[in-house]
Gaussian input, Z-matrix of N, CA and C with variables (Angstrom, degrees):
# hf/3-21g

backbone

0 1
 N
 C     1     B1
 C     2     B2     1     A1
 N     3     B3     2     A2     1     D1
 C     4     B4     3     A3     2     D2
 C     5     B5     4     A4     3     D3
 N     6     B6     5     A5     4     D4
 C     7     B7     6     A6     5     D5
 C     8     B8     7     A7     6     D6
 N     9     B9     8     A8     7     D7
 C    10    B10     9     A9     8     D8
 C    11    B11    10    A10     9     D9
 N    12    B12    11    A11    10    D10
 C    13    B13    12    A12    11    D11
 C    14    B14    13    A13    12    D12
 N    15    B15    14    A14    13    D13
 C    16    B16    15    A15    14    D14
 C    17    B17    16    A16    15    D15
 N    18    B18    17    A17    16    D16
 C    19    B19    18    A18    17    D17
 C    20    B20    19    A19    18    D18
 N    21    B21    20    A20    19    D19
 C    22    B22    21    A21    20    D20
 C    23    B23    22    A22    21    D21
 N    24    B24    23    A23    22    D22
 C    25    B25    24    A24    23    D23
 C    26    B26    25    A25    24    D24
 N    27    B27    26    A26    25    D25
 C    28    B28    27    A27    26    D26
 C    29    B29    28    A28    27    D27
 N    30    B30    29    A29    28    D28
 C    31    B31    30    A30    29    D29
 C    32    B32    31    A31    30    D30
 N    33    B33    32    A32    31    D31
 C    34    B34    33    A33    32    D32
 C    35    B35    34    A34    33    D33
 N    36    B36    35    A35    34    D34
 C    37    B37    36    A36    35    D35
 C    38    B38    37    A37    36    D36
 N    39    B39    38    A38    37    D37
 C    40    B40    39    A39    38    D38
 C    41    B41    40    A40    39    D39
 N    42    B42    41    A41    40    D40
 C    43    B43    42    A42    41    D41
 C    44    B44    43    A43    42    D42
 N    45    B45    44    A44    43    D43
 C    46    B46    45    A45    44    D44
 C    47    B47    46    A46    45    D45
 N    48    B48    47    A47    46    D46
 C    49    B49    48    A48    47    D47
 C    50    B50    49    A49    48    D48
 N    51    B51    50    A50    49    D49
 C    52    B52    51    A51    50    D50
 C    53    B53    52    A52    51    D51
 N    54    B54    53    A53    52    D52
 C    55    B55    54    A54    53    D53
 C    56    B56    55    A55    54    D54
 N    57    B57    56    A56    55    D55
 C    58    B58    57    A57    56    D56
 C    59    B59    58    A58    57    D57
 N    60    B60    59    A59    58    D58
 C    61    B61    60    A60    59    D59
 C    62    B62    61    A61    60    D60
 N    63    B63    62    A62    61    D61
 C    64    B64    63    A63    62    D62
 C    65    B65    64    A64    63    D63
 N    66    B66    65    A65    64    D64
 C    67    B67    66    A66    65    D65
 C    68    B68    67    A67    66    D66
 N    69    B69    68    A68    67    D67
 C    70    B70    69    A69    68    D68
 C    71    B71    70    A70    69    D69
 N    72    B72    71    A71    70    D70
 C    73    B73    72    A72    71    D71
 C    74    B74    73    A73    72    D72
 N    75    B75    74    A74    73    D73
 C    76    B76    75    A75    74    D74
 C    77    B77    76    A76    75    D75
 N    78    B78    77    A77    76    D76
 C    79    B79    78    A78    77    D77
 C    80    B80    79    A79    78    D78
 N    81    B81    80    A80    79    D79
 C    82    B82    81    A81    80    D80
 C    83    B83    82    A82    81    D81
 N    84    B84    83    A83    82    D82
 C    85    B85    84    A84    83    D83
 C    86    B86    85    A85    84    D84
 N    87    B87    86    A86    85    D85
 C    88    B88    87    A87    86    D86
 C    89    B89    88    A88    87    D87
 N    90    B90    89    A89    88    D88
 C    91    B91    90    A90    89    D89
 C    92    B92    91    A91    90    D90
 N    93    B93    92    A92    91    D91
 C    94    B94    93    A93    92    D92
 C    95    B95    94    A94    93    D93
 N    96    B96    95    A95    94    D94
 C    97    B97    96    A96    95    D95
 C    98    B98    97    A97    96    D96
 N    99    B99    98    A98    97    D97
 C   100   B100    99    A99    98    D98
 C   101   B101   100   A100    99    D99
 N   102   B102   101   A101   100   D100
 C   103   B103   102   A102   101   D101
 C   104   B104   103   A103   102   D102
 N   105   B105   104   A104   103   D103
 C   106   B106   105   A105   104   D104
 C   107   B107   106   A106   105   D105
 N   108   B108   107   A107   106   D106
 C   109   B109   108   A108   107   D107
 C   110   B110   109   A109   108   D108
 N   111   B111   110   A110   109   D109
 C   112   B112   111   A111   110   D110
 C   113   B113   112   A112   111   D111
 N   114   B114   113   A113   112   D112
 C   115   B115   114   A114   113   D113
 C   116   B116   115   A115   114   D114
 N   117   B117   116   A116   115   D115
 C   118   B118   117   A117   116   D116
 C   119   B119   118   A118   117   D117
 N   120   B120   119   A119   118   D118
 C   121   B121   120   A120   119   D119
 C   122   B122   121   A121   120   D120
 N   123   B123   122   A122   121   D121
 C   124   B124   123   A123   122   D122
 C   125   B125   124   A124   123   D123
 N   126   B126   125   A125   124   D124
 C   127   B127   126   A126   125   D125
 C   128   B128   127   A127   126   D126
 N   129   B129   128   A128   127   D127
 C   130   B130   129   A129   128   D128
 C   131   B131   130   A130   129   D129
 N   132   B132   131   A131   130   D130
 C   133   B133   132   A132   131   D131
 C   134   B134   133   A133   132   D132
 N   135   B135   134   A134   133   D133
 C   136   B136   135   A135   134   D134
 C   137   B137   136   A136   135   D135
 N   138   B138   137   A137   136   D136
 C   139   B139   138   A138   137   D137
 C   140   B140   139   A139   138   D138
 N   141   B141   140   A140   139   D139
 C   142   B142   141   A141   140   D140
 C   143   B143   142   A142   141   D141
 N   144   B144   143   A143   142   D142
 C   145   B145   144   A144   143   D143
 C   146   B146   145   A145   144   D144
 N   147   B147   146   A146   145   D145
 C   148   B148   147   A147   146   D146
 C   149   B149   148   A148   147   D147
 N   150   B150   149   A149   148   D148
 C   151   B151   150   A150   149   D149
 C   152   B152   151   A151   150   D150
 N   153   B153   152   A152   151   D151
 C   154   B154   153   A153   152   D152
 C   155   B155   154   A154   153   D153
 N   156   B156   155   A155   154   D154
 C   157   B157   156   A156   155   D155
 C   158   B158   157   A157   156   D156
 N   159   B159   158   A158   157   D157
 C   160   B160   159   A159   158   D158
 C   161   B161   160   A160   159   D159
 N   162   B162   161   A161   160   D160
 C   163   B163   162   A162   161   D161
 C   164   B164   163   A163   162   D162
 N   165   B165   164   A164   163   D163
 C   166   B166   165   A165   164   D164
 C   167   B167   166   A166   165   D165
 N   168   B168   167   A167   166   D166
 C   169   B169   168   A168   167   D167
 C   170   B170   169   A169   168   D168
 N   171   B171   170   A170   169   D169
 C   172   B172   171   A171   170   D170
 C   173   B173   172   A172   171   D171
 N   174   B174   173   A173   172   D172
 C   175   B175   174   A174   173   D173
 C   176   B176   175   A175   174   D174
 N   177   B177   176   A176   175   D175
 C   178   B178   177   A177   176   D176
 C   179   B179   178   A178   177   D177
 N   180   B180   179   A179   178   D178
 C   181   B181   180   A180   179   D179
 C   182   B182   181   A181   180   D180
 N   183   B183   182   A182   181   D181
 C   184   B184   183   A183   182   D182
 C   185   B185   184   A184   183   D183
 N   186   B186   185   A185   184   D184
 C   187   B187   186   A186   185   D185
 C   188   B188   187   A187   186   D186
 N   189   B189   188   A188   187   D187
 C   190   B190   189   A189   188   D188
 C   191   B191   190   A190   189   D189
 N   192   B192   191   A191   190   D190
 C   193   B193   192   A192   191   D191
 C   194   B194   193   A193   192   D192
 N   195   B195   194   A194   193   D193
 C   196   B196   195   A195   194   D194
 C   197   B197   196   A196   195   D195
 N   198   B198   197   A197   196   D196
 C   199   B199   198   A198   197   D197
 C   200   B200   199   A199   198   D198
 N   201   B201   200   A200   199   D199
 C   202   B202   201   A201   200   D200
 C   203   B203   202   A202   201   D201
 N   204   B204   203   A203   202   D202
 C   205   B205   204   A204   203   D203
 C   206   B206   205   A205   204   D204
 N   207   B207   206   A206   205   D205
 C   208   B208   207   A207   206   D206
 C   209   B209   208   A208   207   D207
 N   210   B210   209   A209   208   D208
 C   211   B211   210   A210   209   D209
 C   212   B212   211   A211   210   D210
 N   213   B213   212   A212   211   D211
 C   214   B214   213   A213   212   D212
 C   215   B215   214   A214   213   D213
 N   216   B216   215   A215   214   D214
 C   217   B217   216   A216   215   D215
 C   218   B218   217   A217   216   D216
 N   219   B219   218   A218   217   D217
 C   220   B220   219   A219   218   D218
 C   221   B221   220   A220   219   D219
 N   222   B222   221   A221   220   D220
 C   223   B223   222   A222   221   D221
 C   224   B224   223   A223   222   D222
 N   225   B225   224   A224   223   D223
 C   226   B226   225   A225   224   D224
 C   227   B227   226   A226   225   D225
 N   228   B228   227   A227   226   D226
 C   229   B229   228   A228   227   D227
 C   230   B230   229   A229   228   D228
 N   231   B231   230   A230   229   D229
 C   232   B232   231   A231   230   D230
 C   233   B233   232   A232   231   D231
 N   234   B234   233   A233   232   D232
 C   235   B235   234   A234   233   D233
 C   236   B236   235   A235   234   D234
 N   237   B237   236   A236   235   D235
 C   238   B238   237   A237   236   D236
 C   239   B239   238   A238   237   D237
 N   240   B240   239   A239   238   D238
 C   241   B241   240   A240   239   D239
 C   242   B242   241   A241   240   D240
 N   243   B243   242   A242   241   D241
 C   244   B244   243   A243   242   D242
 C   245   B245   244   A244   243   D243
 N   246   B246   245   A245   244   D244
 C   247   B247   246   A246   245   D245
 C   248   B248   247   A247   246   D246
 N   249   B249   248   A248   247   D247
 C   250   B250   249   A249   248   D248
 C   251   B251   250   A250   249   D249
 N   252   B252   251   A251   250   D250
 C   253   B253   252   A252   251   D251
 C   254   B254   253   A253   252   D252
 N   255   B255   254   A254   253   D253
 C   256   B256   255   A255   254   D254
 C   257   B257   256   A256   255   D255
 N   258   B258   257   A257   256   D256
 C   259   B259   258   A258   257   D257
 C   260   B260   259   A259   258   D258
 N   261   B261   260   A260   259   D259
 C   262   B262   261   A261   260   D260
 C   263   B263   262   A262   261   D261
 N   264   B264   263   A263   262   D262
 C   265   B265   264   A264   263   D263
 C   266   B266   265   A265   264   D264
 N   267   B267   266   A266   265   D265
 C   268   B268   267   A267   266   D266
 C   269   B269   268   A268   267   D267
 N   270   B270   269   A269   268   D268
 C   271   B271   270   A270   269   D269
 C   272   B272   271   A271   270   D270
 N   273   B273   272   A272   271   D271
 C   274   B274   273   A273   272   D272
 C   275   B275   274   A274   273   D273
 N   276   B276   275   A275   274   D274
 C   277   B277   276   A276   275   D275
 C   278   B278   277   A277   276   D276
 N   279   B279   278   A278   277   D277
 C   280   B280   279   A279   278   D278
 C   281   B281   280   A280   279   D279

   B1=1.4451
   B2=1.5295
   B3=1.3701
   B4=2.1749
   B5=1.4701
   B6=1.8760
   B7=1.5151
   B8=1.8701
   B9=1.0194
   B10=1.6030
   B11=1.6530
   B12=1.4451
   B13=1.0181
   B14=1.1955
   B15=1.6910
   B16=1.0910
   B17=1.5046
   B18=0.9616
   B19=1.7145
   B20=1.0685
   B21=1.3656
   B22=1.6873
   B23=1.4760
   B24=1.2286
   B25=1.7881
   B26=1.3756
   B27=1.7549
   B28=1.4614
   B29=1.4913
   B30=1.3433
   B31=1.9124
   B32=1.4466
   B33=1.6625
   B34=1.6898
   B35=1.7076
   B36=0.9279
   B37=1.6098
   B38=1.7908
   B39=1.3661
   B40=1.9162
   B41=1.3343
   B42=1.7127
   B43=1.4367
   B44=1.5111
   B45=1.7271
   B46=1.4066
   B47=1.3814
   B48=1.3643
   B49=1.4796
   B50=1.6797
   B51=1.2501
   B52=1.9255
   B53=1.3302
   B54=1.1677
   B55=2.0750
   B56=1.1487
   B57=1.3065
   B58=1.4293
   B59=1.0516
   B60=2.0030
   B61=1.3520
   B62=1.9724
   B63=1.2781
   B64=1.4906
   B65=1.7600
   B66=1.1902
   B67=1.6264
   B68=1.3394
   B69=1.6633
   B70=1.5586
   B71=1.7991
   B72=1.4656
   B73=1.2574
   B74=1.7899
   B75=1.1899
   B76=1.2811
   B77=2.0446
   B78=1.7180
   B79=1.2991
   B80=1.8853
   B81=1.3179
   B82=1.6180
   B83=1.5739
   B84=1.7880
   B85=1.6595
   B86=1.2445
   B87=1.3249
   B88=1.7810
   B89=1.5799
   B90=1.0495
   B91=1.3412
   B92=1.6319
   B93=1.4141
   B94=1.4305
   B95=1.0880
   B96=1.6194
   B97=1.3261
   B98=1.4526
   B99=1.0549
   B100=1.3818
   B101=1.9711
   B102=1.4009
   B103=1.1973
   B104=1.8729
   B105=1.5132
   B106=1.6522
   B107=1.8949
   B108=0.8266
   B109=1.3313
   B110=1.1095
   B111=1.4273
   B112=1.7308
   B113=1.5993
   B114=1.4275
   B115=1.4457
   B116=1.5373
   B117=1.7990
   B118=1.1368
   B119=1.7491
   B120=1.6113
   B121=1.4515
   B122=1.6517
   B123=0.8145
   B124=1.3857
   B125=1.4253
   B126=1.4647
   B127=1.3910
   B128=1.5020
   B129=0.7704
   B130=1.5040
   B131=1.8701
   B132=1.3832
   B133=1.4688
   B134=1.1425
   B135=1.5175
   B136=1.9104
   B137=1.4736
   B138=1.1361
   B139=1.3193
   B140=1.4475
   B141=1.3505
   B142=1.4746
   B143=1.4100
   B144=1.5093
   B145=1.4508
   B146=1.4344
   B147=1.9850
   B148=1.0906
   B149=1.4961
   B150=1.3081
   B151=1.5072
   B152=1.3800
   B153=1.2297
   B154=1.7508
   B155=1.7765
   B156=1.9057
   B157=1.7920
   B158=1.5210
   B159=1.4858
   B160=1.5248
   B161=1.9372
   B162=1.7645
   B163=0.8748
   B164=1.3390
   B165=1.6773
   B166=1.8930
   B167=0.9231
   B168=1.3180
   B169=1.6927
   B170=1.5488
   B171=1.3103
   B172=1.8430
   B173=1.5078
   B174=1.1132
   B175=1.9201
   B176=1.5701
   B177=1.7410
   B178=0.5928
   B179=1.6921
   B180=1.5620
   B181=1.1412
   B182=1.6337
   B183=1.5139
   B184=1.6542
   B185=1.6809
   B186=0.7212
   B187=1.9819
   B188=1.3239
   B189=1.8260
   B190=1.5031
   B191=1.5703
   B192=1.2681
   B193=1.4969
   B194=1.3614
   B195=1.7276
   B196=1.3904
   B197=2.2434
   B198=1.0319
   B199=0.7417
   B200=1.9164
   B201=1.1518
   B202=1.5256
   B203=1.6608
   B204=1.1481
   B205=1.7134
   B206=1.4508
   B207=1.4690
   B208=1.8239
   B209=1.4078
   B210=1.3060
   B211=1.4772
   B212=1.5803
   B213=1.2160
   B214=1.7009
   B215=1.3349
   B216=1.7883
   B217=1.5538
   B218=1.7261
   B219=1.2053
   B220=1.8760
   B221=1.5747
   B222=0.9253
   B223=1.5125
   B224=1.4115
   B225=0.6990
   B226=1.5814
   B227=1.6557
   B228=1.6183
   B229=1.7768
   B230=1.2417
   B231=1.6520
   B232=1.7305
   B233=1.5481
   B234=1.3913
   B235=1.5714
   B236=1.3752
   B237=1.8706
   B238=1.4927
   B239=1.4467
   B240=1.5397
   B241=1.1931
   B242=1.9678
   B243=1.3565
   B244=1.7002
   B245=1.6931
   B246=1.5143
   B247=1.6249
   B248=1.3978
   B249=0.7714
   B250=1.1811
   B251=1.9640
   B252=1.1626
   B253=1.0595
   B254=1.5159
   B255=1.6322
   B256=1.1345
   B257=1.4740
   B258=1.4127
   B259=1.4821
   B260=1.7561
   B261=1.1984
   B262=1.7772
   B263=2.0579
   B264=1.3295
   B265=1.3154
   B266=1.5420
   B267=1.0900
   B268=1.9326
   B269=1.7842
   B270=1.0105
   B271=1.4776
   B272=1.3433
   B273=1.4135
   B274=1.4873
   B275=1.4854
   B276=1.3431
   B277=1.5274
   B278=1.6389
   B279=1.5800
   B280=1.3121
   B281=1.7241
   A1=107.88
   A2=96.39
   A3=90.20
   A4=112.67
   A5=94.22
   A6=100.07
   A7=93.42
   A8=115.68
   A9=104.11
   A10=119.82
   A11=120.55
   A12=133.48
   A13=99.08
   A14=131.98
   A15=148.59
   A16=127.53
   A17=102.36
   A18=122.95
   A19=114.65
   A20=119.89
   A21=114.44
   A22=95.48
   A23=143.33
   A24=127.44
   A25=111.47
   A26=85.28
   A27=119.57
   A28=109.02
   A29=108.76
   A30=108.11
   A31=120.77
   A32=119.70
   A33=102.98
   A34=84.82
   A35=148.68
   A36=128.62
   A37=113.31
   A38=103.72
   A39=109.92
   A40=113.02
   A41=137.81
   A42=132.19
   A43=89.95
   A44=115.82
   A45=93.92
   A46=90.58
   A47=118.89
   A48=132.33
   A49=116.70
   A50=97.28
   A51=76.05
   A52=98.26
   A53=127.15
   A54=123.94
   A55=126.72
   A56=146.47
   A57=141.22
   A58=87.20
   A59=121.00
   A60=145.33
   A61=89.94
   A62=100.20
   A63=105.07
   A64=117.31
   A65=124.67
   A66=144.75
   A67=102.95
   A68=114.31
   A69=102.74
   A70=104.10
   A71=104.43
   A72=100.96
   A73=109.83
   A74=117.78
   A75=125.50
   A76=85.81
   A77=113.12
   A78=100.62
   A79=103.59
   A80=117.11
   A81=99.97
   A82=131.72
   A83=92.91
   A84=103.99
   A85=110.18
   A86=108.32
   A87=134.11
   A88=99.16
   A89=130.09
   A90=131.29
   A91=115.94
   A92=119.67
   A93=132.04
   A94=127.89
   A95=114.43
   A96=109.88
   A97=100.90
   A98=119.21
   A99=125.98
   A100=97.13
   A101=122.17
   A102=134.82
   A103=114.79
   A104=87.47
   A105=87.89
   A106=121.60
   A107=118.54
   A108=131.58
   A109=103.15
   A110=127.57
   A111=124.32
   A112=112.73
   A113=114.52
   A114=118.21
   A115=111.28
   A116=112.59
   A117=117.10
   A118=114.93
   A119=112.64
   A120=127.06
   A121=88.00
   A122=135.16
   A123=109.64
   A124=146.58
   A125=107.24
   A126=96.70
   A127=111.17
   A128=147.92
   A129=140.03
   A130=131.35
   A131=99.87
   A132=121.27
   A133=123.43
   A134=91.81
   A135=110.42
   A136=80.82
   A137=156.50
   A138=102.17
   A139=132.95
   A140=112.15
   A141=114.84
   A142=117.06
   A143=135.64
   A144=119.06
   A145=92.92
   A146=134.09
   A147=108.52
   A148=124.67
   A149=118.91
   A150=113.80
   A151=134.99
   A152=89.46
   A153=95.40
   A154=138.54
   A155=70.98
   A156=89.88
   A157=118.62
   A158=97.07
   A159=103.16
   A160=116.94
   A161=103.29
   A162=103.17
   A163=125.13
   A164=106.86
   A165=111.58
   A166=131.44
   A167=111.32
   A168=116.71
   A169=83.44
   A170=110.89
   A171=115.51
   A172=101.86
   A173=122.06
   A174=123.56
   A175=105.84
   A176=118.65
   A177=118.06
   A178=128.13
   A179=94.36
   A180=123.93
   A181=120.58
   A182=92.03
   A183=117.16
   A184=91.78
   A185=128.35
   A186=122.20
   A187=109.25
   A188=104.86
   A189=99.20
   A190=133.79
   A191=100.13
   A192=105.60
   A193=131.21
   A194=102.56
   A195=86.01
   A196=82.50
   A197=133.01
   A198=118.23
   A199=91.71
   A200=115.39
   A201=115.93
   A202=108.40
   A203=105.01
   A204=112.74
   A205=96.22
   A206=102.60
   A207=109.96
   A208=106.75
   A209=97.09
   A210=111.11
   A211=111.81
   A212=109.52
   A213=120.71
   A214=112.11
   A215=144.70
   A216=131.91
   A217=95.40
   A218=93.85
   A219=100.56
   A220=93.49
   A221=130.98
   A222=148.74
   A223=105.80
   A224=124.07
   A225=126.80
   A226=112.92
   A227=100.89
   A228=94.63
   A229=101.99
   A230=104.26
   A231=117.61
   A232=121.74
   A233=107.59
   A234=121.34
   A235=111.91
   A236=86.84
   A237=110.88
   A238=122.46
   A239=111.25
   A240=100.32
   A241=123.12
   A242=83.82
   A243=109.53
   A244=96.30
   A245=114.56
   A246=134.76
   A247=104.25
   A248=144.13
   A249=135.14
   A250=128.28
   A251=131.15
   A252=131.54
   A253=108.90
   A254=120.01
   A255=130.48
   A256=110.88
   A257=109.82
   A258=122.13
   A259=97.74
   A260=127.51
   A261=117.19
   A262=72.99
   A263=140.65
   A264=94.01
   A265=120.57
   A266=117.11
   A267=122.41
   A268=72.44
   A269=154.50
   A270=133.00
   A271=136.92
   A272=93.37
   A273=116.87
   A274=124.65
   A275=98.32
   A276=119.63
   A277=107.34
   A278=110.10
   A279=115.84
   A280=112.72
   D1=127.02
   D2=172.07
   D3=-64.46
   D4=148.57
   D5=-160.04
   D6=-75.22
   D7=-0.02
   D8=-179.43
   D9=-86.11
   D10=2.17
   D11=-145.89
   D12=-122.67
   D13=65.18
   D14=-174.59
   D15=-91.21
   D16=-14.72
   D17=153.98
   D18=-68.61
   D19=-56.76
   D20=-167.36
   D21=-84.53
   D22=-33.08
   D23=134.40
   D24=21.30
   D25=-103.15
   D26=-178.48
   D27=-40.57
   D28=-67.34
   D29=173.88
   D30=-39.78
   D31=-42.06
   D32=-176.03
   D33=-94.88
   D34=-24.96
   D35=-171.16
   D36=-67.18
   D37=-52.39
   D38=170.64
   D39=-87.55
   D40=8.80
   D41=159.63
   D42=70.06
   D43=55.98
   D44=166.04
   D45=-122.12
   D46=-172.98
   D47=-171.36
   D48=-77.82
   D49=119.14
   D50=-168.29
   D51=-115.85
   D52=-2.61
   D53=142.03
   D54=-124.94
   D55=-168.87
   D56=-177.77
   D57=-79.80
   D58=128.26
   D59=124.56
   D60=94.96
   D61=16.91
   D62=170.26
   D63=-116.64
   D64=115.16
   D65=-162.59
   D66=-134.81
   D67=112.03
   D68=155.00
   D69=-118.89
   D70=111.02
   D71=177.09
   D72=-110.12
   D73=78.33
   D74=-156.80
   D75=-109.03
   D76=-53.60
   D77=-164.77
   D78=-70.12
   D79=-46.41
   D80=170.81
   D81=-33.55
   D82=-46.67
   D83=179.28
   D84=-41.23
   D85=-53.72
   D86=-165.08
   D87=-63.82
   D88=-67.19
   D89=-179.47
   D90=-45.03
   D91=-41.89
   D92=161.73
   D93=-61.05
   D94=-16.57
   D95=178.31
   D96=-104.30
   D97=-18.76
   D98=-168.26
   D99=-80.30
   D100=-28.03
   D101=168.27
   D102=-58.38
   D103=-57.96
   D104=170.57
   D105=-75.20
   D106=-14.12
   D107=174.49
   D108=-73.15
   D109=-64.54
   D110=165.52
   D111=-33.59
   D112=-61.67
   D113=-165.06
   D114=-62.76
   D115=-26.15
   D116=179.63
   D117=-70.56
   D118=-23.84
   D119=-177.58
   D120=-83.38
   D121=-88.15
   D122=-174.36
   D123=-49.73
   D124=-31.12
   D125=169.17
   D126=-90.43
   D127=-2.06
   D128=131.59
   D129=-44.32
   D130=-37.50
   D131=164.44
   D132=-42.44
   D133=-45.46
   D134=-173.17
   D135=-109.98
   D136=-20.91
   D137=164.12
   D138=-69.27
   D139=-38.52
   D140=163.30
   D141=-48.05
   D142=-42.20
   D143=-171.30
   D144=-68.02
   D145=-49.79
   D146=-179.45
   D147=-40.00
   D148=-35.80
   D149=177.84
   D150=-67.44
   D151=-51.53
   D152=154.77
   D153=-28.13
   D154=-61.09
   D155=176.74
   D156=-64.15
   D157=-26.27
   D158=175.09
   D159=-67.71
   D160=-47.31
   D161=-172.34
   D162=-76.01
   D163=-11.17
   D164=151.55
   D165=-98.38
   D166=34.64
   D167=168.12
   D168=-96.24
   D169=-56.44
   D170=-161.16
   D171=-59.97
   D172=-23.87
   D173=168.37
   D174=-62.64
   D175=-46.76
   D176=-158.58
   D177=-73.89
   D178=-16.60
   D179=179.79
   D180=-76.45
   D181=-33.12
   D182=-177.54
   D183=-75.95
   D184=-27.10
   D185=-149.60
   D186=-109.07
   D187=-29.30
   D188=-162.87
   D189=83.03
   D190=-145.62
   D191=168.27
   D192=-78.11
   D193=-1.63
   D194=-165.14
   D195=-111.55
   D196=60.76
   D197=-157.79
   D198=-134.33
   D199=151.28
   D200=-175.53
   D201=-81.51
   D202=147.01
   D203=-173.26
   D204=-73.11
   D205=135.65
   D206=165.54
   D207=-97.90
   D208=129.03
   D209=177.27
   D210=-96.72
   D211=159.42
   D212=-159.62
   D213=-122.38
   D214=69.90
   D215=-168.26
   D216=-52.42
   D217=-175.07
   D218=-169.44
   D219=-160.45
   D220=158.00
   D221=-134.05
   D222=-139.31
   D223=4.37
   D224=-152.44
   D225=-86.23
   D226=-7.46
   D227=-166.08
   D228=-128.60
   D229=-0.42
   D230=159.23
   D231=-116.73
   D232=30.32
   D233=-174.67
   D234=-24.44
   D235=-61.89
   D236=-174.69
   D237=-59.45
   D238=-14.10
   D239=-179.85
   D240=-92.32
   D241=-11.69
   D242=-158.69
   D243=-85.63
   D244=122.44
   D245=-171.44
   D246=-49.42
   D247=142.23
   D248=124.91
   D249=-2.29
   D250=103.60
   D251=-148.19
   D252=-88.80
   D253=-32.29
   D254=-162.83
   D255=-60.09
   D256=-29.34
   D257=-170.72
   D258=-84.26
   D259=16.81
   D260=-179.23
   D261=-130.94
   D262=28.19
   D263=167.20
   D264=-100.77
   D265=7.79
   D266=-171.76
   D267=-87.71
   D268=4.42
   D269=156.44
   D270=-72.66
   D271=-24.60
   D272=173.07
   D273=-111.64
   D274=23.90
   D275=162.86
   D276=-85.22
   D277=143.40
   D278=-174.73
   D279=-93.00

């Protein structure tokens, strides 16, 4: 692309129109999916440690005392970063 051509830049980088009835919003798309792809690595992340944690409590129960402590991470100081959860629960349907 010529370096003088800083409009049409701006037009394919923010998916705005850079002629009449002409739109390439290909790099936004990309950035949005690349958004949900993140949210999908984490809330999947935590769903597995929930499982885990679940499934060594039930060890833990089996073993007793002689059994290793399950530890629990907690989310609390990356709230903001952590998806929305409601949308991963038809995953944990049986």
């Amino acid at each position: 692309m010529p370096e003088n051509c800083e409009a049409m830049k701006e037009a394919l980088f923010f998916g705005l129109p850079y002629s009449p009835g002409r739109t390439d919003s290909r790099y936004p798309e990309y950035i949005d999916a690349l958004k949900l792809q993140t949210d999908d690595c984490i809330g999947f992340s935590i769903l597995i440690a929930q499982s885990l944690i679940s499934y060594g409590e039930r060890l833990t129960t089996r073993y007793g005392k002689g059994a290793p402590i399950i530890s629990q991470g907690s989310y609390d100081k990356a709230a903001d970063l952590v998806p929305d959860m409601s949308g991963y629960i038809d995953f944990l349907k049986k």
